[in-house]
mmCIF file of the C-alpha atoms, coordinates in Angstrom:
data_MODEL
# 
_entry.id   MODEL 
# 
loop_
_atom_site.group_PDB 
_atom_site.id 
_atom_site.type_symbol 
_atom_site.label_atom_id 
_atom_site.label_alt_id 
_atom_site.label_comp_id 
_atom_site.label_asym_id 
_atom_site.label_entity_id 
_atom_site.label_seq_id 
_atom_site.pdbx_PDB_ins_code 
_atom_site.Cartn_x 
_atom_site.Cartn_y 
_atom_site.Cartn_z 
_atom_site.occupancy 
_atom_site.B_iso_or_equiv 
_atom_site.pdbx_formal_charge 
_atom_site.auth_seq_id 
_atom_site.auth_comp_id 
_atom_site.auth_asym_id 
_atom_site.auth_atom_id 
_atom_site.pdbx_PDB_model_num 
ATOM 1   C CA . UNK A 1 1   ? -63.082 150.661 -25.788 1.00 0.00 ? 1   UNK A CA 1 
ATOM 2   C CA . UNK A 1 2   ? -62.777 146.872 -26.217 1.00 0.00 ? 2   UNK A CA 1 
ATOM 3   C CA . UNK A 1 3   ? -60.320 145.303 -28.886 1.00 0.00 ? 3   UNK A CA 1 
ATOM 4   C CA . UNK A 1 4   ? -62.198 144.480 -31.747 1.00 0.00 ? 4   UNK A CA 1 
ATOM 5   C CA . UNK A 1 5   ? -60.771 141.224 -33.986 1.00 0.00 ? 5   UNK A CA 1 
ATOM 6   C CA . UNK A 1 6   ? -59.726 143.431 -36.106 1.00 0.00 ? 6   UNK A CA 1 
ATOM 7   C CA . UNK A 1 7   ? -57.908 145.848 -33.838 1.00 0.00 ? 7   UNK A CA 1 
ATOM 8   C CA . UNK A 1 8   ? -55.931 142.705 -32.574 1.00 0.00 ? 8   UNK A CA 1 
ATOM 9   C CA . UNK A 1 9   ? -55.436 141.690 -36.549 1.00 0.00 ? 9   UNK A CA 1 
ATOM 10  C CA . UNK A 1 10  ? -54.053 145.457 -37.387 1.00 0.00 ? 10  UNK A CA 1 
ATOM 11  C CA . UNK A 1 11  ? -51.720 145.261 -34.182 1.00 0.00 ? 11  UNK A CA 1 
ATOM 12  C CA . UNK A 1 12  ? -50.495 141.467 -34.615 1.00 0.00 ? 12  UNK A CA 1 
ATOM 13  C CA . UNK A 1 13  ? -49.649 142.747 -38.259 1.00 0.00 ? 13  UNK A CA 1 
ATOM 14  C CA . UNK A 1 14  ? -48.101 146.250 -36.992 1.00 0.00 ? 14  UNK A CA 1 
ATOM 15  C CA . UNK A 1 15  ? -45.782 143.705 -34.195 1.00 0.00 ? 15  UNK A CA 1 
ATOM 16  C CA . UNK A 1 16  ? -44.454 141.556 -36.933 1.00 0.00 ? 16  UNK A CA 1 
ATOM 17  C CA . UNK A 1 17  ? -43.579 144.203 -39.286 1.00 0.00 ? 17  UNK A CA 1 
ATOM 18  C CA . UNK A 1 18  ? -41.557 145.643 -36.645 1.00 0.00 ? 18  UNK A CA 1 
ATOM 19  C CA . UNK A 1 19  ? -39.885 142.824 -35.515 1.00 0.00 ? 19  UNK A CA 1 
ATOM 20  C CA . UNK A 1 20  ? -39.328 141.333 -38.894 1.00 0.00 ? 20  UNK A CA 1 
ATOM 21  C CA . UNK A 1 21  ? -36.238 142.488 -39.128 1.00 0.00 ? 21  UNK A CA 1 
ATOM 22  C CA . UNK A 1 22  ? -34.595 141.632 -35.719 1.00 0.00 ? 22  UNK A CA 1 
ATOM 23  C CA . UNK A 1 23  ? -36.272 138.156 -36.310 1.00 0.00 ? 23  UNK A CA 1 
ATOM 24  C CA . UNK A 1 24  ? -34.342 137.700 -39.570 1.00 0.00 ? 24  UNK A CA 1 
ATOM 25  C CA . UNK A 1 25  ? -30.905 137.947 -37.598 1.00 0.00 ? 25  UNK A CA 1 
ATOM 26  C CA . UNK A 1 26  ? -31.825 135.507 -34.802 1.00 0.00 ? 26  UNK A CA 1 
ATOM 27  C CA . UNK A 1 27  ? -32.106 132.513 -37.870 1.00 0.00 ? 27  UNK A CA 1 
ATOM 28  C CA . UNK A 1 28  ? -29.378 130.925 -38.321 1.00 0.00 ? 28  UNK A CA 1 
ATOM 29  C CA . UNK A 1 29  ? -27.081 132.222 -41.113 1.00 0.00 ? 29  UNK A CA 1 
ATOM 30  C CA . UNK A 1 30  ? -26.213 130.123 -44.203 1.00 0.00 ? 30  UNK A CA 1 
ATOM 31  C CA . UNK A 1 31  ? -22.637 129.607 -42.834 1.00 0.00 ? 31  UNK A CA 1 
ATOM 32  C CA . UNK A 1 32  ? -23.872 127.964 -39.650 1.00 0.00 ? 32  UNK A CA 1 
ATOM 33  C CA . UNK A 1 33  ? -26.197 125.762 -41.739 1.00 0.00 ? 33  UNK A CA 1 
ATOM 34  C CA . UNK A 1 34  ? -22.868 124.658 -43.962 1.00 0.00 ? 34  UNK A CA 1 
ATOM 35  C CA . UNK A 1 35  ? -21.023 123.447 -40.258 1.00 0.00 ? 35  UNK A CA 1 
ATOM 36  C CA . UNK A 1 36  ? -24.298 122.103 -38.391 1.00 0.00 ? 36  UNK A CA 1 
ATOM 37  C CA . UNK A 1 37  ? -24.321 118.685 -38.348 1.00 0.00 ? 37  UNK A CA 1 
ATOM 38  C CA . UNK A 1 38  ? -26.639 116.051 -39.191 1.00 0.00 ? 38  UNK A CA 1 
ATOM 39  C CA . UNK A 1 39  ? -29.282 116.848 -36.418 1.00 0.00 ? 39  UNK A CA 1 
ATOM 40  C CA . UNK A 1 40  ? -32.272 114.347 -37.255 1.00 0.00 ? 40  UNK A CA 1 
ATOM 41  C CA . UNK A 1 41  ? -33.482 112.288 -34.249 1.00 0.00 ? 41  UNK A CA 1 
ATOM 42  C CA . UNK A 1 42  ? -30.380 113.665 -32.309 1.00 0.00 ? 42  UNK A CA 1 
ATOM 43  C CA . UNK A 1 43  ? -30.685 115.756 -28.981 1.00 0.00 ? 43  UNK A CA 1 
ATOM 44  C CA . UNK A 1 44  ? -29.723 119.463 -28.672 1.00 0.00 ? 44  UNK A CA 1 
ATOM 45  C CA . UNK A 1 45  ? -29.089 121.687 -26.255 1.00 0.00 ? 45  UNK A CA 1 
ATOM 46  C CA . UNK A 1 46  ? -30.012 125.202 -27.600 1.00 0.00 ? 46  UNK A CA 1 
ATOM 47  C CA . UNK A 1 47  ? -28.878 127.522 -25.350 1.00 0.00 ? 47  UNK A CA 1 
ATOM 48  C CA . UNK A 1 48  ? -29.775 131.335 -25.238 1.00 0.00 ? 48  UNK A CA 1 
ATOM 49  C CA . UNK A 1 49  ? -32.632 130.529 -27.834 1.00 0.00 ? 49  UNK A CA 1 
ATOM 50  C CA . UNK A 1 50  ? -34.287 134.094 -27.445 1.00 0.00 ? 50  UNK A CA 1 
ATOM 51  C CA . UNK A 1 51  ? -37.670 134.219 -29.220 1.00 0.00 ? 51  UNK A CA 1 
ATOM 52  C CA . UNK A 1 52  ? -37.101 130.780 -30.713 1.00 0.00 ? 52  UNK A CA 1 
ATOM 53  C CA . UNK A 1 53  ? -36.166 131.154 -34.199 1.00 0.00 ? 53  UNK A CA 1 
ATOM 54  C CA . UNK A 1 54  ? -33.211 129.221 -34.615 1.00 0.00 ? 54  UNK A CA 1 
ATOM 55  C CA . UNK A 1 55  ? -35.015 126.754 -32.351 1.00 0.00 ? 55  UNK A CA 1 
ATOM 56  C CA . UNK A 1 56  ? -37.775 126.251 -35.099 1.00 0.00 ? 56  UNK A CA 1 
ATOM 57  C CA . UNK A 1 57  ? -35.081 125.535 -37.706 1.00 0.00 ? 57  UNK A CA 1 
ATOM 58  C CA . UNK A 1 58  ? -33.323 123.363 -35.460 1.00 0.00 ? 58  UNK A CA 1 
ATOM 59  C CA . UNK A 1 59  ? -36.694 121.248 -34.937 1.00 0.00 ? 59  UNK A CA 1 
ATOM 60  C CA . UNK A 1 60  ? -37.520 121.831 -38.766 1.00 0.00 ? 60  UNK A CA 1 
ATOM 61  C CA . UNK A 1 61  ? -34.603 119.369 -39.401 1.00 0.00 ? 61  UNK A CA 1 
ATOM 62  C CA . UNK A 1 62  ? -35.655 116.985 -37.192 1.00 0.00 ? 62  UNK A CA 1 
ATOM 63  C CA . UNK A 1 63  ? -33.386 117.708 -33.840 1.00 0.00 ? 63  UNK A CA 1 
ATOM 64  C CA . UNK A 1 64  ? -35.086 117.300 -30.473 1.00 0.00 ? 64  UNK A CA 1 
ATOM 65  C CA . UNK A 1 65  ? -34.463 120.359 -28.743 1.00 0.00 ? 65  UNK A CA 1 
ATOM 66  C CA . UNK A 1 66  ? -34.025 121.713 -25.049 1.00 0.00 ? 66  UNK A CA 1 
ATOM 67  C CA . UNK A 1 67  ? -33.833 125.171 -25.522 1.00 0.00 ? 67  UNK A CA 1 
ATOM 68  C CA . UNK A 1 68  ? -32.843 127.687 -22.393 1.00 0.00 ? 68  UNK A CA 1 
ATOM 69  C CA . UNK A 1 69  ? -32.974 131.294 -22.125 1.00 0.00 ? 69  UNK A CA 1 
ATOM 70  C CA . UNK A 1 70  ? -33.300 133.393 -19.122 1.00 0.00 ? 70  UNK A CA 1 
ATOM 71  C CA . UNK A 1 71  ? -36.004 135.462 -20.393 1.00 0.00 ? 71  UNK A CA 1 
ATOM 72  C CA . UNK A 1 72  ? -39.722 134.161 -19.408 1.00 0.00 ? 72  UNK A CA 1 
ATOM 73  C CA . UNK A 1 73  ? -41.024 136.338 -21.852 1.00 0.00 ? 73  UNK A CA 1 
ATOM 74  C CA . UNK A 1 74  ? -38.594 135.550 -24.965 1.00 0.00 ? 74  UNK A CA 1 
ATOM 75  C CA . UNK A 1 75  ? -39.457 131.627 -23.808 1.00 0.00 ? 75  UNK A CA 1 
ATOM 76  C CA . UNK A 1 76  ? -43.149 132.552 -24.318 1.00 0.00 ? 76  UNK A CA 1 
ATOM 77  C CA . UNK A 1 77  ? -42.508 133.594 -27.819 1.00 0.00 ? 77  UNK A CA 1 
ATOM 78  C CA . UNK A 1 78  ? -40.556 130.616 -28.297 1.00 0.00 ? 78  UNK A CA 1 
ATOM 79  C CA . UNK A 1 79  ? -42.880 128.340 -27.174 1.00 0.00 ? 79  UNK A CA 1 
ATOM 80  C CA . UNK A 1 80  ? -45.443 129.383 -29.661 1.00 0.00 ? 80  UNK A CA 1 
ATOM 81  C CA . UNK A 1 81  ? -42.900 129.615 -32.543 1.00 0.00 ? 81  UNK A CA 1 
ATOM 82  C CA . UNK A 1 82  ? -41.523 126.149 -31.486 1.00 0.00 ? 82  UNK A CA 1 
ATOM 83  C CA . UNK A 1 83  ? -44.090 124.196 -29.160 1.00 0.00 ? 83  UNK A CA 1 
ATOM 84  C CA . UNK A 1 84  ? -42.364 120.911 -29.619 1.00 0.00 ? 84  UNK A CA 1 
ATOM 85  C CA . UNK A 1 85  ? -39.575 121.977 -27.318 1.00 0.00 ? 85  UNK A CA 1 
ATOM 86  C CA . UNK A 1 86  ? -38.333 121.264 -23.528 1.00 0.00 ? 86  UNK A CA 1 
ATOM 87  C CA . UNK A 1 87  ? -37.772 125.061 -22.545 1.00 0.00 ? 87  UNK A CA 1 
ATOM 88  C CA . UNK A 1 88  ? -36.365 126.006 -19.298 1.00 0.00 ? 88  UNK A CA 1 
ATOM 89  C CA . UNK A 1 89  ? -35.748 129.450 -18.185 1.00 0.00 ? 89  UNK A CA 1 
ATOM 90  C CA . UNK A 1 90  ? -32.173 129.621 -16.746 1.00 0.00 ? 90  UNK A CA 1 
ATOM 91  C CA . UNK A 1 91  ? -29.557 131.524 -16.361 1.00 0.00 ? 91  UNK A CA 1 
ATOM 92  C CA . UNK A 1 92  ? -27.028 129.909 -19.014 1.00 0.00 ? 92  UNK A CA 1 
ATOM 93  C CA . UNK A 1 93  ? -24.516 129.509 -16.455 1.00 0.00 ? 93  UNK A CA 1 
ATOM 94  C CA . UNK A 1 94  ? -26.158 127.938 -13.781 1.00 0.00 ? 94  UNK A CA 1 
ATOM 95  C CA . UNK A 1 95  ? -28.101 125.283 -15.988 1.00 0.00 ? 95  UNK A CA 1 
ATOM 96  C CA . UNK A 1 96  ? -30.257 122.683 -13.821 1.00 0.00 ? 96  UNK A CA 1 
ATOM 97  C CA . UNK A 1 97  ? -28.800 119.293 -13.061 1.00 0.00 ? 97  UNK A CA 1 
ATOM 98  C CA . UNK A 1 98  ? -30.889 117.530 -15.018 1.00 0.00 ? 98  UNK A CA 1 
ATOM 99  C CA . UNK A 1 99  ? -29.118 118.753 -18.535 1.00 0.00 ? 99  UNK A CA 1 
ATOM 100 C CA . UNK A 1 100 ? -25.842 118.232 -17.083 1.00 0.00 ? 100 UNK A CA 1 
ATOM 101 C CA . UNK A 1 101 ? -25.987 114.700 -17.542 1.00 0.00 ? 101 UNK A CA 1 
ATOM 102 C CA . UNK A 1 102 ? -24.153 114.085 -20.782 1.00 0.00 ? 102 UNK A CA 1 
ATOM 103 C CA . UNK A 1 103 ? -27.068 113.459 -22.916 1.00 0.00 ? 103 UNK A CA 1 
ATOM 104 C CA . UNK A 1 104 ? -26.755 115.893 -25.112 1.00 0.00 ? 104 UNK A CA 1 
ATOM 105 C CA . UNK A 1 105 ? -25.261 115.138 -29.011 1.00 0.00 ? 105 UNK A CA 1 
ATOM 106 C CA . UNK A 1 106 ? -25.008 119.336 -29.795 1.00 0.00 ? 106 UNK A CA 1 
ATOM 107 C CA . UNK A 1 107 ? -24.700 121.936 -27.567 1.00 0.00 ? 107 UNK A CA 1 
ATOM 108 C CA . UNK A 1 108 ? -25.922 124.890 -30.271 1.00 0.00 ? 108 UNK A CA 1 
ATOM 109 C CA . UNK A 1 109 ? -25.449 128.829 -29.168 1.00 0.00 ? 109 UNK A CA 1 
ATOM 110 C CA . UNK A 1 110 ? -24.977 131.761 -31.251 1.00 0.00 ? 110 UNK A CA 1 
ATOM 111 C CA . UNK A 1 111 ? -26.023 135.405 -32.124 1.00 0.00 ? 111 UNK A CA 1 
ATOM 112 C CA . UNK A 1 112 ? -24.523 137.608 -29.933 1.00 0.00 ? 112 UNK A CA 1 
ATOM 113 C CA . UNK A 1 113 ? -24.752 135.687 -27.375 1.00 0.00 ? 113 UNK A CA 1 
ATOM 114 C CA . UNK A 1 114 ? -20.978 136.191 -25.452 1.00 0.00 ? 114 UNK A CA 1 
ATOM 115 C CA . UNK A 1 115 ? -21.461 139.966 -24.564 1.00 0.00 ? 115 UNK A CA 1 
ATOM 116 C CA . UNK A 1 116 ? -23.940 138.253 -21.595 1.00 0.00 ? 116 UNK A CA 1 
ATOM 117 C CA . UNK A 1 117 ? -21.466 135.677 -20.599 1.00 0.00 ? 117 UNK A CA 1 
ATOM 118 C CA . UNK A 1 118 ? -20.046 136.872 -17.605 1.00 0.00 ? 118 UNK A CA 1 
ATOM 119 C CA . UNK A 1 119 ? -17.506 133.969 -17.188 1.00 0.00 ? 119 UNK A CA 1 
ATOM 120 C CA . UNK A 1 120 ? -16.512 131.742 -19.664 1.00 0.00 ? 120 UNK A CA 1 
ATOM 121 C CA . UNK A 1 121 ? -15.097 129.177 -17.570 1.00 0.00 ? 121 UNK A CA 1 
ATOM 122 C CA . UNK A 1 122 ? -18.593 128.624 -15.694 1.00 0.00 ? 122 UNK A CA 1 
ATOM 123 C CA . UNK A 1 123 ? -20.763 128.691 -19.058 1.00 0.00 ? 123 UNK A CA 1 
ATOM 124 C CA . UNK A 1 124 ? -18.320 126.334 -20.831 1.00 0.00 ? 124 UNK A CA 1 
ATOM 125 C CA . UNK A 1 125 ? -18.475 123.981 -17.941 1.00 0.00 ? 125 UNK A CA 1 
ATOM 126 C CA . UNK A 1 126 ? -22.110 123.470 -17.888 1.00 0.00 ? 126 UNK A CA 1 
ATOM 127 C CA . UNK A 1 127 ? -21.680 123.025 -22.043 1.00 0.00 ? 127 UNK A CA 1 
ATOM 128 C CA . UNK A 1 128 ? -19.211 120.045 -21.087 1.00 0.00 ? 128 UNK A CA 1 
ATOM 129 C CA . UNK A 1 129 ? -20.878 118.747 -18.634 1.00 0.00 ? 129 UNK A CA 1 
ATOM 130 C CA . UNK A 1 130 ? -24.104 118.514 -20.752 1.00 0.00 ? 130 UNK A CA 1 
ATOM 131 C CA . UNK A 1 131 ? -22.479 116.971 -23.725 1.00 0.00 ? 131 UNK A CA 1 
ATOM 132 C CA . UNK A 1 132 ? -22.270 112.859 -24.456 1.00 0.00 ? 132 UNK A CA 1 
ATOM 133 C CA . UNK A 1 133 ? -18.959 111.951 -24.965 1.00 0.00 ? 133 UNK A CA 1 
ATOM 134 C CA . UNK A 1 134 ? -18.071 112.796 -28.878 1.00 0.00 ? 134 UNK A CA 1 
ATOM 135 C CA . UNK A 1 135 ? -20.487 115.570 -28.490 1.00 0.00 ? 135 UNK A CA 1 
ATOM 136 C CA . UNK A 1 136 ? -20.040 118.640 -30.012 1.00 0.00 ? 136 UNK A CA 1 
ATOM 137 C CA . UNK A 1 137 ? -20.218 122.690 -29.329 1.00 0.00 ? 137 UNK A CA 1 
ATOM 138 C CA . UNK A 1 138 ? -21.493 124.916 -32.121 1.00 0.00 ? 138 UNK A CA 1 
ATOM 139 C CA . UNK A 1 139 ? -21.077 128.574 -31.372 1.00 0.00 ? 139 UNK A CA 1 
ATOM 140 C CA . UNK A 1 140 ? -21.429 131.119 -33.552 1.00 0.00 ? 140 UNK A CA 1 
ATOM 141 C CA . UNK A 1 141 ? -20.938 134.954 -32.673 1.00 0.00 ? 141 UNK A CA 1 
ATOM 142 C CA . UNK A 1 142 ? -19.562 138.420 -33.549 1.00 0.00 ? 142 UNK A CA 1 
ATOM 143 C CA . UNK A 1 143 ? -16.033 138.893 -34.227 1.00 0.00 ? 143 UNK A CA 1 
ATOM 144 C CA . UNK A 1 144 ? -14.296 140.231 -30.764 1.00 0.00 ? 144 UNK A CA 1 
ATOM 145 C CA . UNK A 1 145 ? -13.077 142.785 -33.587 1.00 0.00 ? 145 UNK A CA 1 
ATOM 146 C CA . UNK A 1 146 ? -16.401 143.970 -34.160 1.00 0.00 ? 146 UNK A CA 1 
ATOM 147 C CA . UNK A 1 147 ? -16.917 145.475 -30.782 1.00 0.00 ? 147 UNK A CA 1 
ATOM 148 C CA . UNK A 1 148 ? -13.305 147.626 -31.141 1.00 0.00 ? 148 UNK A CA 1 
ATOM 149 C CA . UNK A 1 149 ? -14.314 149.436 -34.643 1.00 0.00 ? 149 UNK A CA 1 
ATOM 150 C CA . UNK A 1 150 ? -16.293 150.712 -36.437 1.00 0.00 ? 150 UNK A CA 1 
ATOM 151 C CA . UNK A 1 151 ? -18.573 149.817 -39.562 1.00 0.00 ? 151 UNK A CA 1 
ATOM 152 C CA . UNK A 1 152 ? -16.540 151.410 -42.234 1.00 0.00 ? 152 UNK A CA 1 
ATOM 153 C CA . UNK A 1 153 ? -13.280 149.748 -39.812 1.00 0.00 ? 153 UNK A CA 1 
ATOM 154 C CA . UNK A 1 154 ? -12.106 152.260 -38.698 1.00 0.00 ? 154 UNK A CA 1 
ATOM 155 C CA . UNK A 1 155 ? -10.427 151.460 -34.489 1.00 0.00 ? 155 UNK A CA 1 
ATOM 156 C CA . UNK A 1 156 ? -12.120 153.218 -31.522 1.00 0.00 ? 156 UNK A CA 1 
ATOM 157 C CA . UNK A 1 157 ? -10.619 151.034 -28.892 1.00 0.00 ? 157 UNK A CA 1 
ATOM 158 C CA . UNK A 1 158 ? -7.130  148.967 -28.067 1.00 0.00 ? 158 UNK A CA 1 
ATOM 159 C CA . UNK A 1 159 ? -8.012  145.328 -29.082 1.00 0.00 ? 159 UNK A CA 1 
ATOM 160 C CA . UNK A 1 160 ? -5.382  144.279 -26.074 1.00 0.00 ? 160 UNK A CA 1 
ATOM 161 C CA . UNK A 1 161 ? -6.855  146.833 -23.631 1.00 0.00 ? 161 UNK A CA 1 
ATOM 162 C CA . UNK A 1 162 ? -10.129 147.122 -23.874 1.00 0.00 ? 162 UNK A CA 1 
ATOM 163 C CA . UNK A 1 163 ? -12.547 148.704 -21.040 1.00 0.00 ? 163 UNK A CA 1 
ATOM 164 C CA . UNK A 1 164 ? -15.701 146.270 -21.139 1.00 0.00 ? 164 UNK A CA 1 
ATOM 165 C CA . UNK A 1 165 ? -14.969 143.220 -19.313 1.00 0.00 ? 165 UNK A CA 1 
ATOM 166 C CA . UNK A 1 166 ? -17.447 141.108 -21.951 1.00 0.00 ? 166 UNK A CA 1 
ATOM 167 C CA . UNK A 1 167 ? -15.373 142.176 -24.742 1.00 0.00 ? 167 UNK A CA 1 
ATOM 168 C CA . UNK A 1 168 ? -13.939 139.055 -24.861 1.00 0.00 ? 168 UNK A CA 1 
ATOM 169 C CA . UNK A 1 169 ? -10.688 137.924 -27.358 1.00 0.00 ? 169 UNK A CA 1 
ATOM 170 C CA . UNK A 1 170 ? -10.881 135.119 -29.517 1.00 0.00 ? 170 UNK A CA 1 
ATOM 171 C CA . UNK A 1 171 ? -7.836  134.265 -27.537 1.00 0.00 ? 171 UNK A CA 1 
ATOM 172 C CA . UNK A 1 172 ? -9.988  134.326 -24.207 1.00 0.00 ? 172 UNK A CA 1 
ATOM 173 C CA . UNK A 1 173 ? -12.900 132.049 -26.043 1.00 0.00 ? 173 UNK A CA 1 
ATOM 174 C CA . UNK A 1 174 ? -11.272 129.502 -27.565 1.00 0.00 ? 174 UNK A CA 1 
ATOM 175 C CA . UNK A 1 175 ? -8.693  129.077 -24.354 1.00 0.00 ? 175 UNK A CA 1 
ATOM 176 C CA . UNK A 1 176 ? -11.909 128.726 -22.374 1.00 0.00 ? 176 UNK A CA 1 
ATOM 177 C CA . UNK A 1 177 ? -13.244 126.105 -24.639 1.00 0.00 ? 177 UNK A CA 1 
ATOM 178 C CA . UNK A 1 178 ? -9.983  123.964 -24.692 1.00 0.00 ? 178 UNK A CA 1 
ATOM 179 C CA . UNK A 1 179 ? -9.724  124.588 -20.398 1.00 0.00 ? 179 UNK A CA 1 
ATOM 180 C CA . UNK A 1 180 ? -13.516 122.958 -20.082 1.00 0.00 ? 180 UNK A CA 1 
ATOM 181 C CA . UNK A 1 181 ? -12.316 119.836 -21.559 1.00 0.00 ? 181 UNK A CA 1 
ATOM 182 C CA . UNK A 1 182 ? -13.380 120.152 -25.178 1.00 0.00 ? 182 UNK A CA 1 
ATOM 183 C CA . UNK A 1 183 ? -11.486 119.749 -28.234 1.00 0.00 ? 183 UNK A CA 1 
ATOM 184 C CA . UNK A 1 184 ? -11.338 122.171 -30.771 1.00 0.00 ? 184 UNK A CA 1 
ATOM 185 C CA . UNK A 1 185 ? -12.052 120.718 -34.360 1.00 0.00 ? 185 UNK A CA 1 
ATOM 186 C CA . UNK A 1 186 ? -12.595 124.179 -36.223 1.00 0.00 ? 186 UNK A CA 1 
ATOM 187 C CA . UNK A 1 187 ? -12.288 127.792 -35.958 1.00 0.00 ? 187 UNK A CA 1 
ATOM 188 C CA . UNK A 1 188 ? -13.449 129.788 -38.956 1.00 0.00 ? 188 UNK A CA 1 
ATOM 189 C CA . UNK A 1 189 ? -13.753 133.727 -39.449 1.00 0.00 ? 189 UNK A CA 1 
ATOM 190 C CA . UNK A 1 190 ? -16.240 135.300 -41.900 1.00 0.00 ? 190 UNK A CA 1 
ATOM 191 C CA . UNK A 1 191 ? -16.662 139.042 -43.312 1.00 0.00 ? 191 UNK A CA 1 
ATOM 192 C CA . UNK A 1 192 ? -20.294 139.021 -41.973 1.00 0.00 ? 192 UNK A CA 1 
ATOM 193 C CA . UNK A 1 193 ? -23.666 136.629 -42.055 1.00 0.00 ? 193 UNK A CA 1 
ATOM 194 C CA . UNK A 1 194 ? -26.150 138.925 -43.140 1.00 0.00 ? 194 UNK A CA 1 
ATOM 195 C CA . UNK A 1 195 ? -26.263 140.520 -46.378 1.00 0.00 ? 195 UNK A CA 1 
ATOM 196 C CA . UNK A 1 196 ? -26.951 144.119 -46.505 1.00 0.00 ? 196 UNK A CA 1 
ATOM 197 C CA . UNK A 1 197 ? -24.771 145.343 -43.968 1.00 0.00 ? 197 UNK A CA 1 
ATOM 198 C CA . UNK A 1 198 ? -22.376 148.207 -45.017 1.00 0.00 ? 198 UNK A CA 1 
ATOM 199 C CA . UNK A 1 199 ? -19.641 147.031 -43.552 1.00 0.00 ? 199 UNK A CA 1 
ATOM 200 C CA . UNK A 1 200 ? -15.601 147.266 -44.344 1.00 0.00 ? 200 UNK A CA 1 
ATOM 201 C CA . UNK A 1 201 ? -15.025 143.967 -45.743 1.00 0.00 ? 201 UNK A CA 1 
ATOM 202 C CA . UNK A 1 202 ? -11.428 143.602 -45.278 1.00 0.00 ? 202 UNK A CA 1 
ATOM 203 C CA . UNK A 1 203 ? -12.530 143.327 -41.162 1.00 0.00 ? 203 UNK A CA 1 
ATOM 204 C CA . UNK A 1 204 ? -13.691 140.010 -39.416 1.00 0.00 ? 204 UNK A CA 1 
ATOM 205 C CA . UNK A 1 205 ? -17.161 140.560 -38.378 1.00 0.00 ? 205 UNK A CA 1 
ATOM 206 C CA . UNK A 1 206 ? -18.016 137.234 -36.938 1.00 0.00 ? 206 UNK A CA 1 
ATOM 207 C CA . UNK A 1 207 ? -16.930 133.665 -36.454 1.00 0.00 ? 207 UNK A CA 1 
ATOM 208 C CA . UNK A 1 208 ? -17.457 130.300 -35.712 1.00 0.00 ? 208 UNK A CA 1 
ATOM 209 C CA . UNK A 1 209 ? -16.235 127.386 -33.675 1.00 0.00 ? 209 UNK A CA 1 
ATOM 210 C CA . UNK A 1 210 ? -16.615 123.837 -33.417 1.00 0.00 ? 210 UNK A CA 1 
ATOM 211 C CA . UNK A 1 211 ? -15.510 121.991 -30.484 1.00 0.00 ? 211 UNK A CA 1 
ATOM 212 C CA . UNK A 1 212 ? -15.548 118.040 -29.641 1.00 0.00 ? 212 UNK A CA 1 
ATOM 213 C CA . UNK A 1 213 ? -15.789 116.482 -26.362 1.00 0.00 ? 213 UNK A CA 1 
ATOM 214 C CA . UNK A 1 214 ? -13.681 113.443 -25.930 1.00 0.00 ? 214 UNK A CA 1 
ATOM 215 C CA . UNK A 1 215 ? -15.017 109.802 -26.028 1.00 0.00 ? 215 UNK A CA 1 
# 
């Protein structure tokens, strides 16, 4: 039986219901917004963009955005979210020469995006390398806490000791950021960005740092 319109109606509606609520954790929290800079008319490097909906914001205030993900089919769904976009599909740590020559004013990353990086050092090189000078990192991510307890904080693995090489330690990330060349100009720690989670509060769910590339 052929699709009729209004099969394809019923089933576009059924697809965003479901993935409603994923999409609502891939915008940027209000916390990011409070640290973003002033974006208008200024180039940036989104990196790991998924399905595009922090990209839209990002263009919504006026940045003009490169946006990378290795997924062809997330960059399809970005690309009609966001069409005013440069999108390359790329594996963030091999990015292609042509956005590693320091034209960029904000490298912008974020939403559980470290558990893929495989090494730091290579990822944060291609951020440097992509920045102008005075160019700044904005990365935004679960705490490293958050992947050693539970939600109601209670410890299922050694913080120190840990068995998954992608857990990464603050520690590890912000060492990595400082050993690409970048300066960091802010680290801050939050009980979580999205309301509604039952989470123990007194635990560090995610974080944010800022980082400056010299002049």
């Amino acid at each position: 039986m052929e699709p009729t319109d209004q099969n394809r109606r019923a089933w576009d509606e059924i697809h965003r219901s479901r993935t409603r609520a994923a999409s609502e954790q891939l915008l940027i929290p209000k916390q990011i917004f409070d640290l973003l800079p002033d974006v208008e008319g200024k180039h940036v490097l989104h990196l790991q963009c998924a399905t595009g909906e922090a990209t839209a914001q990002l263009v919504e205030r006026g940045a003009l955005v490169t946006a990378v993900d290795v997924s062809a089919e997330e960059i399809e769904i970005a690309r009609e979210r966001a069409p005013d976009v440069a999108y390359y599909q790329a594996d963030v740590h091999e990015l292609p020469l042509e956005l590693h020559r320091g034209r960029f004013d904000l490298v912008f990353t974020g939403g559980d995006v470290l558990v893929s990086i495989r090494d730091l050092g290579q990822w944060l090189a291609g951020i440097a390398a992509a920045l102008k000078p005075k160019g700044t990192l904005l990365l935004y991510d679960s705490h490293p806490v958050t992947e050693r307890v539970d939600p109601l904080g209670h410890w299922r693995d050694n913080y120190f000791e840990s068995t998954d090489e992608r857990a990464w330690r603050l520690e590890e990330v912000v060492n990595a950021v400082i050993g690409s060349g970048l300066r960091v100009t802010r680290l801050s720690e939050y009980q979580t960005f999205y309301r509604g989670l039952q989470r123990d509060r007194r635990v560090p769910w995610d974080f944010a740092l800022l980082g400056r590339k010299p002049e």
